[in-house]
C-alpha positions as CSV (number, residue, x, y, z in Angstrom):
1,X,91.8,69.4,66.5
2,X,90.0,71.3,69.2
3,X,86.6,72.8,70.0
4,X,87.6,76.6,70.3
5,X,90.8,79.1,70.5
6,X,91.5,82.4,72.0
7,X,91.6,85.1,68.9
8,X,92.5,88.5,70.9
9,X,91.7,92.0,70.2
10,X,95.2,92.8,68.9
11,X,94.8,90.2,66.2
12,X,91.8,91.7,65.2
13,X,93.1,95.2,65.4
14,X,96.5,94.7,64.0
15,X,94.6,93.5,60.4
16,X,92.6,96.3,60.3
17,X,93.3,99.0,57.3
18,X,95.5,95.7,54.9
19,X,93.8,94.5,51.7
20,X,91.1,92.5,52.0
21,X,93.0,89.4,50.3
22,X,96.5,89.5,52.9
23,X,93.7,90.1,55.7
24,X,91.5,86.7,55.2
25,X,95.3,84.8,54.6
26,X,96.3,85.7,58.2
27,X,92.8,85.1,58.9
28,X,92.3,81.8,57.9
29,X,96.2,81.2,58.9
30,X,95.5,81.9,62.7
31,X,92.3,79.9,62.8
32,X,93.8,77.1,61.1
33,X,96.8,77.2,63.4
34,X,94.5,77.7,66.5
35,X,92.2,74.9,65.6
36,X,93.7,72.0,63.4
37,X,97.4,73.0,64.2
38,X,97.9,73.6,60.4
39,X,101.3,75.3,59.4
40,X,100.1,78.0,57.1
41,X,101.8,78.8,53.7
42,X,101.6,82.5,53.1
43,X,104.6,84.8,51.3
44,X,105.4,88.8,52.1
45,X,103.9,90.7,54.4
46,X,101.1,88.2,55.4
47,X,103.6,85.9,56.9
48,X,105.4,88.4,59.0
49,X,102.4,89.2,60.2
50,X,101.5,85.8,61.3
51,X,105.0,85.1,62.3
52,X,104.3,87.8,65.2
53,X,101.0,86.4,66.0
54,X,102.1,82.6,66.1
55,X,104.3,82.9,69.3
56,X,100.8,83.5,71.2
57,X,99.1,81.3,69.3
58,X,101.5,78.7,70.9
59,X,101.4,79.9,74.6
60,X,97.9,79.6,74.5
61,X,98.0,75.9,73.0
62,X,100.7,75.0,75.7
63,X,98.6,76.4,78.1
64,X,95.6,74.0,77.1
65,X,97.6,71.1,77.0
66,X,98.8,71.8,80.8
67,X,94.9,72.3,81.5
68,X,94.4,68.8,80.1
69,X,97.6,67.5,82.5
70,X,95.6,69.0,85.5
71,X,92.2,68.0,84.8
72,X,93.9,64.3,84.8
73,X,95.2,64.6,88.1
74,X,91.9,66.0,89.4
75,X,90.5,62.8,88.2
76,X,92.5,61.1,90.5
77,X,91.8,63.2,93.9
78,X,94.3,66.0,93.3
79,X,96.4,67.8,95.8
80,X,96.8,65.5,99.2
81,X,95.0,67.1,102.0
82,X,97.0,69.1,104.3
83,X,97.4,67.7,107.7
84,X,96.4,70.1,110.8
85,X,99.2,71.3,112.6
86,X,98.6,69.8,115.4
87,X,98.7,66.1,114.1
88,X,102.4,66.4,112.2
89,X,105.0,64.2,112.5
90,X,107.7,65.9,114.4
91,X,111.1,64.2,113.6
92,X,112.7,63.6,116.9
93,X,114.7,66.0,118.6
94,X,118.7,64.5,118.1
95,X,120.2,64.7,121.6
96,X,123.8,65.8,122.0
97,X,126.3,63.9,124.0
98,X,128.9,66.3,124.3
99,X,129.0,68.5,127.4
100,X,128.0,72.0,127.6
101,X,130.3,75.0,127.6
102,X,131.6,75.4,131.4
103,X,132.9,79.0,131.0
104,X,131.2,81.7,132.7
105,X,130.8,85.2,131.0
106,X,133.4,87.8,132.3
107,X,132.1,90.6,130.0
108,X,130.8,93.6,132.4
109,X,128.3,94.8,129.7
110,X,126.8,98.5,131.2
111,X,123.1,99.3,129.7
112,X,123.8,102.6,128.1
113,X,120.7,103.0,126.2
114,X,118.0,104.9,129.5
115,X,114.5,103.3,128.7
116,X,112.9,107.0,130.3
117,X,112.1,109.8,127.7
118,X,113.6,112.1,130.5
119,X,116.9,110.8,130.4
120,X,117.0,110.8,126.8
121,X,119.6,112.9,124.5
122,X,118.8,113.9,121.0
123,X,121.8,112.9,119.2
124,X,123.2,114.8,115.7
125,X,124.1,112.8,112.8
126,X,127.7,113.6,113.8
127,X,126.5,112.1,117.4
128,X,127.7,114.3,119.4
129,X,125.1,115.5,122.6
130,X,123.0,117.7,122.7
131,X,121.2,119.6,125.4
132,X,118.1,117.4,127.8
133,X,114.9,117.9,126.2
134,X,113.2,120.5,128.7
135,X,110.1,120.0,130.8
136,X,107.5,122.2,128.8
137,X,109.0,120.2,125.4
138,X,108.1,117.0,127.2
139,X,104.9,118.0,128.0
140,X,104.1,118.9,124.4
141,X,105.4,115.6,123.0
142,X,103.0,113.4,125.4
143,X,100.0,115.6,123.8
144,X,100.8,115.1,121.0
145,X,101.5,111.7,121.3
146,X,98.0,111.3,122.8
147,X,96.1,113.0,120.1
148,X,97.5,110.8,117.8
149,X,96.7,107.6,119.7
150,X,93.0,109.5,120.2
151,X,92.5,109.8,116.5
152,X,93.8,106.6,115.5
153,X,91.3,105.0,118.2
154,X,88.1,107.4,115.9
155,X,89.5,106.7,112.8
């Protein structure tokens, strides 16, 4: 037995509009369920219609008797405290005995990506070149590059 239950706005709602006699069955069926955890005995339509409302009916019982598993360990201190980050244990760092790799790197790598907007290409999707951008288009990408670092400095 318990002190109270959740009875939700669809309950209420979906017994709306039955006769008043299938209505207080499912009524009294989902309190008693909810409260005492008394199987109901009800026939025809009235215990279809609990039959859909049970399955909440027991989520919200489970989820009480996980409330009562907490509020145990909350007697008891609860979660350990969390150490600062500075203090953890580190696990010590495993040292390798083996020798490291002698070789030296042969590869001739050649930078091929220019870090200067003036050497830059516009490639096509097929990635084939296509002409420098030219001084005046330059000039009108830094503008508008600074007015939108202006209005993202107002706004």
């Amino acid at each position: 037995m318990v002190e109270s239950m959740v009875f939700y706005r669809s309950f209420y709602e979906s017994l709306q509009g039955l006769p008043d006699e299938v209505r207080l069955s499912v009524l009294e069926a989902i309190i008693g369920y909810g409260l005492y955890g008394s199987e109901p005995e009800l026939t025809g339509f009235a215990d279809n219609l609990f039959k859909l409302i049970r399955p909440q009916l027991d989520a919200n019982i489970k989820r009480r008797e996980n409330g009562k598993k907490g509020a145990e360990f909350g007697k008891r201190g609860g979660r350990p405290k969390k150490t600062p980050m500075g203090l953890l244990e580190k696990t010590p760092v495993r040292l390798s005995l083996k020798t490291p790799n002698e070789n030296e790197n042969v590869n001739e790598n050649e930078n091929v990506y220019h870090h200067h907007v003036e050497e830059k290409t516009l490639l096509q999707k097929n990635d084939t070149a296509k002409k420098p951008l030219s001084e005046d288009e330059k000039e009108r990408l830094r503008k508008r590059a600074e007015e939108f670092i202006q209005r993202r400095k107002q706004g």
